[in-house]
N, C-alpha and C positions, 0 to 999 in steps of 0.2 A: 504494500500500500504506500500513500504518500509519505505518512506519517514515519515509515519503518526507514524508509528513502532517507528522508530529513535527519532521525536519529543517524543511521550509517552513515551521514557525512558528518555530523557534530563527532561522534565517536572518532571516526579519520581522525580529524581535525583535531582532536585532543588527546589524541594518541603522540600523534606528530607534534603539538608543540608545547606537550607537556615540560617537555628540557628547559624551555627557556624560555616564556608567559609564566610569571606569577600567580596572575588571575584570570577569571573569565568575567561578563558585567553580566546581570541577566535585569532587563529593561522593559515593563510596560508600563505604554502610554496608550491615555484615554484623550478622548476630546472632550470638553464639557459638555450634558446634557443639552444645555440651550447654547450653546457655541458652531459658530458656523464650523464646518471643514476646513483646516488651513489648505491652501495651496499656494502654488508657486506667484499664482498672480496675485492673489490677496497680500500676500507677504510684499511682494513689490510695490504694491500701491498703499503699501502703510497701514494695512489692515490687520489684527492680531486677531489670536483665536486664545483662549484658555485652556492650556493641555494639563492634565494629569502627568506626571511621569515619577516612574516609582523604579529605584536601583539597587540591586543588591550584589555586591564582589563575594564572588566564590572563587576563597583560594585551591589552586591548582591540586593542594597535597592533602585538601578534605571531598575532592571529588575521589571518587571507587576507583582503583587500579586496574580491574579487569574490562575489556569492553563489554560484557551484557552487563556489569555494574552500572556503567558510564549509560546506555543506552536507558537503561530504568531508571535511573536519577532524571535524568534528560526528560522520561514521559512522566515522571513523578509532578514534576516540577510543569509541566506544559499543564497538566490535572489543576494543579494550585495556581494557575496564571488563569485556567475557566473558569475553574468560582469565582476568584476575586472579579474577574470581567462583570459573570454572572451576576455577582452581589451588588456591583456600582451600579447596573444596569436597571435591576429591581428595586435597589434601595438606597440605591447613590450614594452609596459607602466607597470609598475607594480602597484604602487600606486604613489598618490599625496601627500603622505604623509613625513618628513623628511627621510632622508637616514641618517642610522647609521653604522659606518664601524665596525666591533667587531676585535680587534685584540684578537690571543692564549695569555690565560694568560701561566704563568709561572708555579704555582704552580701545574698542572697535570702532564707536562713536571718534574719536581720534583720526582712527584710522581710513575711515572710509571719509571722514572730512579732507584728511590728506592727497588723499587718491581723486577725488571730487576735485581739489584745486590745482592738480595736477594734469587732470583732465581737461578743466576749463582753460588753463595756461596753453598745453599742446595744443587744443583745437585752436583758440587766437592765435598762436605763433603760426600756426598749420595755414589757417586764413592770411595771414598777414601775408604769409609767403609766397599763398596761391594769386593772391592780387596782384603781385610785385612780377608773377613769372607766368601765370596764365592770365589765357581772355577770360570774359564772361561766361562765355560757354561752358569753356571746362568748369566753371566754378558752377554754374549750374547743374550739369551734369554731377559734379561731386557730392551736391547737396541731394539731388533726385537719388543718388544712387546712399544716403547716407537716411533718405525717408523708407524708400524700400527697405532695407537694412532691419529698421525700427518696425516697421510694420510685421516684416517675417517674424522678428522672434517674438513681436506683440501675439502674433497666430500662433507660434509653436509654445509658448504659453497658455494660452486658451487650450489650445487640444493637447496642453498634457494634461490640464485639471482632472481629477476623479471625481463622480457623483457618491455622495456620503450613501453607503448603503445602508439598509434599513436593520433595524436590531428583532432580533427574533421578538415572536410572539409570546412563543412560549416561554419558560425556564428552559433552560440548558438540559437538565436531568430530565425533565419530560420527552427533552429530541431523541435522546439518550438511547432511553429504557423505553422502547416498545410496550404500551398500553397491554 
């Protein structure tokens, strides 16, 4: 099945680099209930979403040594990631575990101001030069072909978004266990 598929690569996977990883993360993130879907285009035009995210480091030498150890740890643990789903889902519990607030650091915000005015510089420098060494045309031509540009990946934005799918109806256990 897909599932045994999945395990046989994690298993690979931590066989091979048990030597030399510490740890492994094991990460679920939720969206909020009344929270749109984040994607790619919301995130670019300034729109935030409220996500869930819940972490826990499992060192490398309290995982199982054997691979069917590793591979039931693995589906143990996929068992404990649907309830808790399950449970926020029904009762909008996330975990029982501390809440940690993350504030934006500063230093991205830095960053991407840096690259911003870097940007803004090359393009003037970039224009100043095309005035001084091309006609109008090619400047025109530069800018058409700098709209196009903007437009394509405005599209290949759009058609990567996903449509938020819908959460079961049922409980989980009920999909489960055949009535």
């Amino acid at each position: 099945t897909y599932m045994d598929m999945q395990n046989q690569g994690f298993v690979s996977a931590v066989s091979h680099i048990r030597s030399f990883v510490p740890a492994i993360y094991d990460c679920t993130l939720t969206v909020q209930n009344n929270q749109p879907t984040p994607t790619l285009l919301r995130m670019f035009s300034g729109q935030s979403s409220e996500v869930n995210l819940q972490m826990r480091r499992h060192k490398m030498s309290e995982l199982p040594e054997t691979d069917d150890g590793i591979a039931q740890w693995c589906q143990d643990l996929f068992i404990t990631k649907d309830a808790q789903l399950e449970k926020y889902f029904t009762k909008d519990v996330f975990s029982d575990l501390d809440v940690h607030q993350i504030n934006r650091p500063i230093k991205p915000l830095i960053v991407v101001i840096v690259w911003l005015c870097l940007l803004i510089f090359g393009g003037f420098k970039l224009l100043q030069w095309l005035s001084m060494v091309a006609s109008w045309k090619i400047n025109c031509l530069f800018v058409f072909f700098l709209v196009i540009a903007t437009v394509t990946m405005q599209v290949l934005i759009q058609s990567s978004e996903s449509q938020r799918s819908t959460p079961a109806k049922k409980p989980l256990q009920e999909q489960l266990i055949p009535a």
